[in-house]
C-alpha positions as CSV (number, residue, x, y, z in Angstrom):
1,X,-142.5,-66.6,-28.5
2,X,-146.3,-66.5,-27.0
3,X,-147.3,-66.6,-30.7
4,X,-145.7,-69.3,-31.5
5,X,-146.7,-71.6,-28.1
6,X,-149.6,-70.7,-28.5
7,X,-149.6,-71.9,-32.8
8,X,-148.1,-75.1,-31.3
9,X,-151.2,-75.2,-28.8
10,X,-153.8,-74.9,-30.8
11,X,-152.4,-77.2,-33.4
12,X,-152.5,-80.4,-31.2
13,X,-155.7,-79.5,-30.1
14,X,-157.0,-79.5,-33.5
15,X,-154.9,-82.7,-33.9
16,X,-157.5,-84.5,-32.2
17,X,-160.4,-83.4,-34.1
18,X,-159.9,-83.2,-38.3
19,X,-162.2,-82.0,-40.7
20,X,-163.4,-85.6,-42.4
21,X,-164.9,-85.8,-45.8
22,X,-168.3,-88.0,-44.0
23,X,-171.3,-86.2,-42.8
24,X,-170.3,-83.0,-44.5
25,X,-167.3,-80.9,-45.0
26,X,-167.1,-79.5,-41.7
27,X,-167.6,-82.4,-39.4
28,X,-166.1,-83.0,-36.9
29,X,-165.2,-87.1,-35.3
30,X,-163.0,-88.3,-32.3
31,X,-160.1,-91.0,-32.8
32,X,-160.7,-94.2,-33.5
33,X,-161.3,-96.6,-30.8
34,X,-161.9,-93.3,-28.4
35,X,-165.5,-94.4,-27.5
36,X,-164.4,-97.9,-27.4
37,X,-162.2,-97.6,-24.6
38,X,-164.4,-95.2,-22.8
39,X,-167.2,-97.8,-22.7
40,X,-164.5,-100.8,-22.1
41,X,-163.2,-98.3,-18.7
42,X,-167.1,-97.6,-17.5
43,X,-167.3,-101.9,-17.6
44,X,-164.4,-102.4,-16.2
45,X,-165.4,-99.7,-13.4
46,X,-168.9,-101.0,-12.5
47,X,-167.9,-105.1,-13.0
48,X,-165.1,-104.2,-10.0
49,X,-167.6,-101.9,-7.8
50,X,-169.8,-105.0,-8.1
51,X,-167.6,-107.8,-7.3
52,X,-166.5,-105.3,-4.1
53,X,-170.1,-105.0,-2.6
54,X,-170.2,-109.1,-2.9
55,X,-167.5,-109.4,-1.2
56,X,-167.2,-106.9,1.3
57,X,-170.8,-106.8,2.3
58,X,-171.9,-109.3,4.6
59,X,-174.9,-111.3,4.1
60,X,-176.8,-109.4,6.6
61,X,-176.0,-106.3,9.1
62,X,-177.4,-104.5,11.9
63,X,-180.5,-103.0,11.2
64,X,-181.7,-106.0,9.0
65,X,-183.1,-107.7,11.2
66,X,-185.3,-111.1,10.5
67,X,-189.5,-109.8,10.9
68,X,-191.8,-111.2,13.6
69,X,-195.3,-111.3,13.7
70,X,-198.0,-113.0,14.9
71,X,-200.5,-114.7,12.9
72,X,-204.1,-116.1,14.5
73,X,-202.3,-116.2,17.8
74,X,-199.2,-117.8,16.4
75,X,-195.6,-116.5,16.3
76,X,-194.8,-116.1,12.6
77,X,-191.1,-114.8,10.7
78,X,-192.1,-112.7,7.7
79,X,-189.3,-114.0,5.6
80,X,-186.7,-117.0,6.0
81,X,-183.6,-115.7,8.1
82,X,-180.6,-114.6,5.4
83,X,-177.2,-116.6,5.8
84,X,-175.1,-115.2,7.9
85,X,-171.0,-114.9,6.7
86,X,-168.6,-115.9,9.2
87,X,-165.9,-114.1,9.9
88,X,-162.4,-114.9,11.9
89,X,-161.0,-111.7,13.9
90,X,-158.6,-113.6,15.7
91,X,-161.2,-115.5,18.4
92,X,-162.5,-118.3,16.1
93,X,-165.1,-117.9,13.2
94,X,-168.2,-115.4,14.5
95,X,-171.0,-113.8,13.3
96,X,-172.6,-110.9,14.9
97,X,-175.9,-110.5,13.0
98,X,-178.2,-112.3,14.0
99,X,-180.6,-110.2,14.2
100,X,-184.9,-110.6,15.2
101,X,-187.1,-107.4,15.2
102,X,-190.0,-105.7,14.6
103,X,-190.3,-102.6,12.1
104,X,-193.9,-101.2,12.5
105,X,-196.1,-102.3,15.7
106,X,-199.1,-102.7,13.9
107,X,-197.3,-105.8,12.3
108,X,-195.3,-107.0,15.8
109,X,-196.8,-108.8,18.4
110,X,-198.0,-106.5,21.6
111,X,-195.8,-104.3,23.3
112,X,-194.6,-106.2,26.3
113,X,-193.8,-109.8,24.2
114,X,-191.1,-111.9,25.4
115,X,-189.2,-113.2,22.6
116,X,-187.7,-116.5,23.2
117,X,-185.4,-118.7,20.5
118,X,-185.4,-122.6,20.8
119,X,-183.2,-124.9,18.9
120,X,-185.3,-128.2,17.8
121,X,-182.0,-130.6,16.6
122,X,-179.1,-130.3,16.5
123,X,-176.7,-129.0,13.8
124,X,-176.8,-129.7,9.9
125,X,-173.6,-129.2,7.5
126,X,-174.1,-129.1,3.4
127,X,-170.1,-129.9,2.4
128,X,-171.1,-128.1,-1.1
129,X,-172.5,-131.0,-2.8
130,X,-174.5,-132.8,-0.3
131,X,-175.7,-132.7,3.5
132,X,-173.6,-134.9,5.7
133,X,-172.5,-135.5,9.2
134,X,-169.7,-132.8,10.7
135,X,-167.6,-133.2,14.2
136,X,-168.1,-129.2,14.5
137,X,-170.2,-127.5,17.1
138,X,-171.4,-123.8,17.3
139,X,-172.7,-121.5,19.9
140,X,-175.5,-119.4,20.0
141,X,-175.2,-116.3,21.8
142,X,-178.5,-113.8,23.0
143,X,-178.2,-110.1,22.7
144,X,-176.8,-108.4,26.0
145,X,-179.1,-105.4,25.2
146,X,-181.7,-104.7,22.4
147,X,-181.6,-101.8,20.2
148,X,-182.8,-99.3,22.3
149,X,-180.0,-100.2,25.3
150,X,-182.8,-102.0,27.3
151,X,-180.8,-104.8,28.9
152,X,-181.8,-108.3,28.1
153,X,-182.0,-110.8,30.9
154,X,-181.1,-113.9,30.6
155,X,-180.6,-117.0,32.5
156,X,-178.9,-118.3,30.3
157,X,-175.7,-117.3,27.9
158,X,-175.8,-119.6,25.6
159,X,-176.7,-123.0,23.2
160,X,-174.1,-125.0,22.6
161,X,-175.7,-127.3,19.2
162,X,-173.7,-129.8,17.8
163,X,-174.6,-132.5,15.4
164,X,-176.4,-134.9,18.1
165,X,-177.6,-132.0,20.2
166,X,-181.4,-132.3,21.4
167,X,-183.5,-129.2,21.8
168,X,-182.9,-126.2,24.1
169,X,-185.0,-124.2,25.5
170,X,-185.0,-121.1,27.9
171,X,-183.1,-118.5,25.5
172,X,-184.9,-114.8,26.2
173,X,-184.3,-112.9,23.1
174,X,-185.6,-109.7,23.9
175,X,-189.1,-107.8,25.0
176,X,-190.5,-106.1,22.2
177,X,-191.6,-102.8,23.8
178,X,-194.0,-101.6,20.7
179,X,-190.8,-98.8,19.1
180,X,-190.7,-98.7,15.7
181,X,-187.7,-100.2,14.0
182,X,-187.1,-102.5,17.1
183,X,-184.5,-105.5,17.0
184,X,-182.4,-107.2,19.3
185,X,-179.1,-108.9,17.9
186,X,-177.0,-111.7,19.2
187,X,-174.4,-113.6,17.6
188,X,-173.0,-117.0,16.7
189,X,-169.3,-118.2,17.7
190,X,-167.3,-121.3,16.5
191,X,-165.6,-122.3,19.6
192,X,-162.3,-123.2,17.1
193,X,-160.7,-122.4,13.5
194,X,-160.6,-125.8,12.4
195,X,-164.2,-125.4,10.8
196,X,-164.6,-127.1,7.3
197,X,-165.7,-125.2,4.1
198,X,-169.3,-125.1,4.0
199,X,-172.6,-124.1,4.9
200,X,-173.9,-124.9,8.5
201,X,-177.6,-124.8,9.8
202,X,-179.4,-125.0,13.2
203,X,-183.1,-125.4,13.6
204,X,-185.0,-123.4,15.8
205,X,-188.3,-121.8,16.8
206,X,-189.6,-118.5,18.5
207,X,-191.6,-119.0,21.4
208,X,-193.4,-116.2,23.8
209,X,-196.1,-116.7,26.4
210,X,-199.7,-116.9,25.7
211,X,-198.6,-117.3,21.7
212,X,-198.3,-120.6,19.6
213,X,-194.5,-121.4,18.6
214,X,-193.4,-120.4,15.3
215,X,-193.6,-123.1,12.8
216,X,-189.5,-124.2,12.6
217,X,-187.1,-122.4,10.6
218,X,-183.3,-123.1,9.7
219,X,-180.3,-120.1,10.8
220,X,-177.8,-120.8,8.4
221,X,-174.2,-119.5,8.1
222,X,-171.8,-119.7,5.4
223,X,-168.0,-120.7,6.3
224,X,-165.2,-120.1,3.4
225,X,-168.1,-120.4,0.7
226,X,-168.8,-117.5,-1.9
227,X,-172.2,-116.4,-2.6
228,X,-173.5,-118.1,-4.7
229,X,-172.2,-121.3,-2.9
230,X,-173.7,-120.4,0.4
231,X,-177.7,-119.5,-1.1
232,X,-177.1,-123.0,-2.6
233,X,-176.5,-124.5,0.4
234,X,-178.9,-122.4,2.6
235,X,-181.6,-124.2,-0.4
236,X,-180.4,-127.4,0.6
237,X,-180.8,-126.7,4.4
238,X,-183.8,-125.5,4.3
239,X,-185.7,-128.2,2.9
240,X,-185.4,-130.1,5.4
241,X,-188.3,-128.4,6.8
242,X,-190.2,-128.0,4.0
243,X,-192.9,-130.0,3.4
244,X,-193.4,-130.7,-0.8
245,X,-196.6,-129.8,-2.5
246,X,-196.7,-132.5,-4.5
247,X,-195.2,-136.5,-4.8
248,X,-191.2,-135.6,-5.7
249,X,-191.8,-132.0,-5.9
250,X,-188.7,-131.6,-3.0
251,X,-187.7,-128.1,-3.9
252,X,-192.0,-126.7,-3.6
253,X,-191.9,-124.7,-6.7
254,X,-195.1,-126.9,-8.4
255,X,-193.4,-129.1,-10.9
256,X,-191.6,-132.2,-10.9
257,X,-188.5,-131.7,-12.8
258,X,-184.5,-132.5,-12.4
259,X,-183.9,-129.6,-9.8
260,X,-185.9,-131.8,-8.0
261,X,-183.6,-134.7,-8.0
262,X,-180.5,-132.1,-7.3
263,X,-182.4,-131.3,-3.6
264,X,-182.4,-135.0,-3.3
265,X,-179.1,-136.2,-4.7
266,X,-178.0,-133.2,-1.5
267,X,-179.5,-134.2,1.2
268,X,-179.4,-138.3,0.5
269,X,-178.8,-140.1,3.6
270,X,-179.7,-137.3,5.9
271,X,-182.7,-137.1,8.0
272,X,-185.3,-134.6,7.9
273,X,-186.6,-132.5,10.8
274,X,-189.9,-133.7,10.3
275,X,-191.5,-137.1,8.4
276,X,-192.0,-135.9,5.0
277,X,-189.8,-132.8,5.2
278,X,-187.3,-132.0,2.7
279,X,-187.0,-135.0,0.1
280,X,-188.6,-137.6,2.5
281,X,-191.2,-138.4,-0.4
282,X,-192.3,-141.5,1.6
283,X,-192.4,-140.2,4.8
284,X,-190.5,-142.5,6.5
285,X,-187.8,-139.9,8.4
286,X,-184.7,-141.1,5.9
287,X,-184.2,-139.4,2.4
288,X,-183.1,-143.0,0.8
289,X,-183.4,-144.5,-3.0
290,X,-187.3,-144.9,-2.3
291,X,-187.8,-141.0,-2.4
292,X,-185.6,-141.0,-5.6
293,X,-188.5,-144.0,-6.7
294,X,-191.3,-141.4,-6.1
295,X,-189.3,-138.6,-7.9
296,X,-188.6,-140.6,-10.6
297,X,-192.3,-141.7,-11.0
298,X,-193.7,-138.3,-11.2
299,X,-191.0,-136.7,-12.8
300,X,-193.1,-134.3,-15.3
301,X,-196.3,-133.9,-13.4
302,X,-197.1,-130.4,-11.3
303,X,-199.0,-129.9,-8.2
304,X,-202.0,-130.7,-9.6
305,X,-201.6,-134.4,-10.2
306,X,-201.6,-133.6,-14.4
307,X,-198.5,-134.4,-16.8
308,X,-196.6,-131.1,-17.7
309,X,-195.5,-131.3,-21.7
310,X,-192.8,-129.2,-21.0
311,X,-191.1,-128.3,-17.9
312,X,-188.4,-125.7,-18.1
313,X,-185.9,-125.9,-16.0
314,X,-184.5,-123.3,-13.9
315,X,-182.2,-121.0,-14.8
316,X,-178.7,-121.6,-13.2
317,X,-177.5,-118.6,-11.5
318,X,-174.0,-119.8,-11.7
319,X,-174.2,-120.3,-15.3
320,X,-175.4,-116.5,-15.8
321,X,-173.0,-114.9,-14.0
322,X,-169.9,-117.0,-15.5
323,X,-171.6,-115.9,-18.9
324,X,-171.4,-112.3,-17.8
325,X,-168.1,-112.1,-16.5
326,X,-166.5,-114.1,-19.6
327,X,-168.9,-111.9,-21.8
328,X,-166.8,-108.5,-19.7
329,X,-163.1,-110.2,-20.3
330,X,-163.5,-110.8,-23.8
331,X,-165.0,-106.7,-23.9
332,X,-161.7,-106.0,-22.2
333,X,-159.7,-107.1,-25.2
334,X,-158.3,-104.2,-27.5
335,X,-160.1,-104.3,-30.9
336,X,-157.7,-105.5,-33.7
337,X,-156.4,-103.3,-35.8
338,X,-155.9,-104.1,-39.4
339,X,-153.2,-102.2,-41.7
340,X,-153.0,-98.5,-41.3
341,X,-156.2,-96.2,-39.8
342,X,-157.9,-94.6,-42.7
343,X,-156.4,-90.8,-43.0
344,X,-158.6,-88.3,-44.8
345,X,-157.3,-86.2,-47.1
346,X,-157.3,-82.5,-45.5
347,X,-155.2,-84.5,-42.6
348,X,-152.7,-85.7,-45.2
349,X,-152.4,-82.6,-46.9
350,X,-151.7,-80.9,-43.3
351,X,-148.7,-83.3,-42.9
């Protein structure tokens, strides 16, 4: 009886693997649609490892903290702050990541620098399509500690920034102490659930004795928006500070083009932070139909005042990844099969 199981072993194993008339008598091929599937799995696999990291990971964790330096005696961050994800545990919608530090101390300011944050207005809101007015309010919290455990004393607990708020000042971030990898991490808290969809954005400063304030930056945090939806909106937010390099060059890339027109079709109506900021092409504190005049007027010219033949336009990131996704579902599709697999001859003759 061994005999025999083992006969009817070894003949579905070989099953699987026929001799076939192409490449030579003896060679050897899988099933058909075998490497197919395998590569259609291994998508599959790696599209939903992806999509979990987006989703899962938040924007930006302890440990990732946004640089300072200082720069000719002025306060400087080394990259604009990431958007933070707001989260509701229960308490409201809260972020605890935000996050200032220094990672090498020939780079930081000298050991000993008090870090302080200042808000300079009060709080912006980009709906998804433009930047308009919101009833919400937000609170900025400082860290209670920095990352080493030394305490951070503070006389005050928080801002409270809303959308008419004027500038605070006061808030003790933490005292670099010249450690490698330093940071110091507070948080952000919506005092109720009722936030709208969107992406929200407070400007602010760091300020420290004896050291010019940092030129203004935006902290920005995302509220029921994917990815994609809160770096658009971060964009829109953070041109308000920008100043253009060129008449109707409102997103500072060089060239006049359309994406120029998107950054002030967002933020019409609005105000900047400062005269000229953001899509202000005139100057006058109100992005209005005169800064979509000055757009339109230089629409094709670059920095440097001379007519560009042909400006490409961005690349959508939006568009790319719906591409990829619907280019994955239609992978995920079992190829057709038309009639009968091909048999060869030897497999035939064994039936």
């Amino acid at each position: 009886m061994s005999t025999i199981a083992g006969m009817e072993q070894n003949s579905t194993r070989d099953a699987h693997l026929r001799p076939s008339n192409e490449g030579g008598e003896g060679a050897l091929r899988p099933r058909t649609g075998e490497g197919v599937s395998a590569t259609l799995r291994c998508l599959r696999l790696l599209l939903a490892i992806a999509c979990a990291m987006a989703i899962q990971r938040p924007a930006r964790g302890h440990g990732d903290p946004t640089l300072v330096t200082v720069e000719e005696g002025q306060l400087a961050i080394l990259a604009q702050p990431a958007t933070s994800f707001l989260l509701d545990e229960g308490s409201g919608p809260s972020a605890s990541d935000l996050s200032f530090g220094v990672n090498q101390p020939e780079f930081g300011p000298p050991p000993g620098t008090d870090l302080y944050l200042e808000t300079v207005g009060g709080l912006y809101y980009w709906n998804g399509e433009q930047i308009s007015a919101t009833p919400a309010s937000l609170m900025l919290i400082p860290p209670a500690a920095d990352g080493f455990g030394y305490p951070v004393i503070n006389d005050l607990d928080r801002y409270t920034i809303s959308a008419g708020s004027t500038p605070q000042a006061g808030m003790l971030w933490g005292t670099y102490r010249g450690n490698y990898y330093w940071h110091a991490d507070g948080s952000v808290r919506v005092p109720n659930s009722s936030l709208a969809a969107g992406v929200y954005g407070v400007p602010v400063q760091l300020t420290s004795p004896g050291y010019e304030a940092s030129d203004p930056f935006i902290l920005t945090f995302g509220w029921n928006f994917g990815i994609l939806a809160r770096q658009e909106g971060a964009l829109a937010l953070q041109s308000l500070l920008a100043l253009p390099t060129a008449a109707g060059d409102y997103n500072h890339d060089g060239v006049v083009t359309s994406d120029d027109y998107l950054v002030w079709r967002n933020s019409f109506g609005s105000e900047p932070l400062m005269a000229g900021a953001g899509a202000d092409g005139n100057a006058d504190g109100q992005i209005d139909l005169a800064d979509y005049t000055i757009w339109r007027n230089h629409l094709g010219t670059s920095a440097s005042g001379l007519a560009v033949s042909a400006v490409p336009e961005a690349a959508s990131i939006k568009n790319l990844v719906a591409l990829l996704a619907a280019a994955l579902c239609l992978a995920s599709f079992p190829p057709v099969r038309r009639g009968r697999p091909e048999q060869s001859a030897t497999h035939l003759e064994a039936r």
